[in-house]
N, C-alpha and C positions, 0 to 999 in steps of 0.2 A: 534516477536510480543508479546512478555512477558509482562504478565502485572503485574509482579513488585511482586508480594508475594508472590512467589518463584522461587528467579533468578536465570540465568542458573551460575551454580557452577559447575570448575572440581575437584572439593571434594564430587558432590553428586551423585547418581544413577538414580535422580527424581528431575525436577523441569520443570516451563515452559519453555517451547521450544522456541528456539529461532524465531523458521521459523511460527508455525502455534498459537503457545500462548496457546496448551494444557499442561496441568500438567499430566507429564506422567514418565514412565519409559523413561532412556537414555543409550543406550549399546556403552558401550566404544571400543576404538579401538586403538591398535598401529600404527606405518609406518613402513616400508622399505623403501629402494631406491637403484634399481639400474640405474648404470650412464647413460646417454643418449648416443648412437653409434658411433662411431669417426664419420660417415659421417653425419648423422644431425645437431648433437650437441648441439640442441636448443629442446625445447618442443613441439610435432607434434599437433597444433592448427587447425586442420580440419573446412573449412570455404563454402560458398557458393560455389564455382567453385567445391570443394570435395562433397559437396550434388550434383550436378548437373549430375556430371560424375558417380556418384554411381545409380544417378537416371535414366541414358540411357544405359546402361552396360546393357547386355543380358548376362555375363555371371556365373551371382548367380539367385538363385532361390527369390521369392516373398517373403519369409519369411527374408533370411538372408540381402536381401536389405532394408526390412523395419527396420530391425536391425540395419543396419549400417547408417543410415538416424536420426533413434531414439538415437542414438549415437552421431554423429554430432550434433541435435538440441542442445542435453544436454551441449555439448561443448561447445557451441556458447552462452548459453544463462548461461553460467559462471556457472552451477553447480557444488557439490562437489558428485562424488558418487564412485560405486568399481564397476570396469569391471576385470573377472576374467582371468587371464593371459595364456590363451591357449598352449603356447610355455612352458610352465613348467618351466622358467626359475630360474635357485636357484638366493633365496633372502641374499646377506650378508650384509649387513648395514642395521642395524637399526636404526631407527632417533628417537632421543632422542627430548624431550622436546616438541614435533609437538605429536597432538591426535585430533581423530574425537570423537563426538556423535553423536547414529546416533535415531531418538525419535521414539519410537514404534506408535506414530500415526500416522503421517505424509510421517516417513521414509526419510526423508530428514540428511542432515548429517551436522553439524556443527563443524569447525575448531577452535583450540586450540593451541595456542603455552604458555607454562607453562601454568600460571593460565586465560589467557587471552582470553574470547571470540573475533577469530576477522576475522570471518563468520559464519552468516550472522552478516552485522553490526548491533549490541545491539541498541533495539528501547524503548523509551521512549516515555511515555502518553499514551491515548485513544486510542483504534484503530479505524480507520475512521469510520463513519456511512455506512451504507451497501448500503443506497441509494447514495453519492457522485457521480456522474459522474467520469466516470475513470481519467477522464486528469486530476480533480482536487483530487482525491484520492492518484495519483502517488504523487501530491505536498506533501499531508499529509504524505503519507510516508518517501520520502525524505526530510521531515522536521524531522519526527521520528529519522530516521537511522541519522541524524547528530543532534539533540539537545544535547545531552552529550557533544560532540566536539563541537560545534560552536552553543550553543544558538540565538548569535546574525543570523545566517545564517538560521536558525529554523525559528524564528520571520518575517523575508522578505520572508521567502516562503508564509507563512500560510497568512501572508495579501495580497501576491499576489492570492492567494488560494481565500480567501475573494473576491477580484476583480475577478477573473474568476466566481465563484459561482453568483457575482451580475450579471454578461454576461449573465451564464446561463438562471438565472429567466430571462430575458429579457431586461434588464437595458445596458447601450452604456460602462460598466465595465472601463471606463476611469479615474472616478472621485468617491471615494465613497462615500463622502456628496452628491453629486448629487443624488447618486443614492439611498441612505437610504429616501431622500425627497421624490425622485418619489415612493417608497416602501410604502411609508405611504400612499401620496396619492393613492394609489391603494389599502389599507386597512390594512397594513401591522401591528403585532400583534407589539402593543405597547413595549413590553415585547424582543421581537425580534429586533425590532428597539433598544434598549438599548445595548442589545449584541451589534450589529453591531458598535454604537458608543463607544460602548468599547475598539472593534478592531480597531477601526478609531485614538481613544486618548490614548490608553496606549504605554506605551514608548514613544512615541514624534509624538503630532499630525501632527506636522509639516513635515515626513518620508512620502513618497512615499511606494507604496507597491512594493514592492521587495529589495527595499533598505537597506541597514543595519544602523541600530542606534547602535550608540556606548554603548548607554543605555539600551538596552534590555540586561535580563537574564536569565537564566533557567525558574525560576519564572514566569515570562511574557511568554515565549514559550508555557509551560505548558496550562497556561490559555487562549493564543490562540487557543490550539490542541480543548481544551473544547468549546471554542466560535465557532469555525468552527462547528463541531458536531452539537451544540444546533442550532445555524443558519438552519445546511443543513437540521435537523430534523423536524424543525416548518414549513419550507417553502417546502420540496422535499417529506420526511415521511412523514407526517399526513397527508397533503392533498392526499396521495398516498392510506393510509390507508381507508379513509374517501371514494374516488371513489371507491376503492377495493369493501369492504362494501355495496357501494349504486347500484354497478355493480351486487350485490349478491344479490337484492331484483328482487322478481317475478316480469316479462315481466307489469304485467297488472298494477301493484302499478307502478311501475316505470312510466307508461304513465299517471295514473291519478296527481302525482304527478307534470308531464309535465305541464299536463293539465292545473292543478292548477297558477304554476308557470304564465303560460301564462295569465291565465285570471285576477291576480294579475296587471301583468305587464299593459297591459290593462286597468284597472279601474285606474292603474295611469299615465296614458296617459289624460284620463277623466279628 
């Protein structure tokens, strides 16, 4: 989640983190490797069936199962970290060229082979809005984590992103001219509706969302990450912030307010 003005380098001791996008200290690390067992011989990937049985075993105590549980998850959910080798086993091969850092905020640990960050995948642009709905936030991400590599693959997410976002507000997220119409019709900030037809005509209005245009480029991606954002902001954020606030005023204003409201409504019924 770097946001770019100081990128991760394995030439520096400090720059943003790959994983959380603070600017912080980064403690380096070498590898060993010793060989995997004649009888394995493959990498021990502990999975559901190994949670399961760790989790009906009577014969470890409460602590060291939540241990080996918290172990598993970490596996599973493709982390990089260091479990300390109880067997004492001596280390003789050193692996050249492969290094962690590991960022004194987060604590999370980032892979290196020479100079190459390549985990977590290097993200480009904005970081989502804090309000996105998650399913449309993972879009943004994995538009993040692949705009470097594949721009055009960037650009199909983020307009598919757009069509889910228009779902969310409540629009049928099939068509988004349709749906930028109904938007207006229902009041939608002049300003807001521009974005949206921005995301709708840049690169080729003719493009389906999800689709790839041969014509999109980093460029265009970028500017998506930002139209997503301002979109989810005008429509998710403020109106968020705005009830927050009016949720904050005394019980009794709040109902004359009501009040008001009503009796408004009322006189123009008259």
């Amino acid at each position: 989640m770097a946001n770019g003005r100081n990128p991760p380098s394995a030439t520096s001791t400090a720059f943003d983190c790959p994983h959380c996008g603070a600017y912080t200290t980064q403690n380096w690390s070498t590898l060993h490797a010793n060989a995997i067992d004649s009888e394995s011989r493959t990498p021990s990937l502990p999975g559901e069936e190994e949670k399961k049985s760790v989790q009906a075993t009577k014969e470890v105590g409460p602590e060291e199962k939540a241990h080996c549980i918290e172990f598993i998850e970490r596996i599973q959910a493709g982390l990089v970290f260091l479990e300390r080798n109880a067997n004492g086993v001596m280390l003789r091969n050193n692996v050249q060229n492969l290094h962690l850092s590991n960022c004194f905020n987060c604590r999370q640990f980032a892979v290196w082979v020479h100079e190459r960050l390549v985990f977590p995948p290097e993200r480009a642009g904005d970081l989502p809005n804090a309000d996105l709905p998650a399913h449309i936030a993972h879009d943004f991400e994995e538009a993040r984590s692949i705009l470097n590599e594949s721009p055009r693959g960037a650009a199909a997410l983020l307009r598919l992103a757009v069509q889910k976002l228009c779902a969310f507000l409540g629009e049928d997220g099939n068509n988004i001219d349709k749906d930028i119409a109904s938007l207006v019709r229902k009041g939608l900030n002049p300003l807001v509706q521009k974005s949206l037809d921005v995301v709708r005509v840049v690169g080729n209005e003719a493009v389906h969302p999800g689709v790839l245009d041969l014509r999109d480029d980093r460029d265009t991606a970028l500017q998506l990450l930002c139209l997503v954002n301002l979109i989810s902001e005008q429509l998710i954020s403020h109106p968020k912030s705005i009830q927050s606030m009016y949720d904050q005023l005394p019980e009794s204003k709040r109902q004359a307010i009501e009040a008001r409201n009503k009796k408004a409504l009322g006189g123009d019924k008259k």
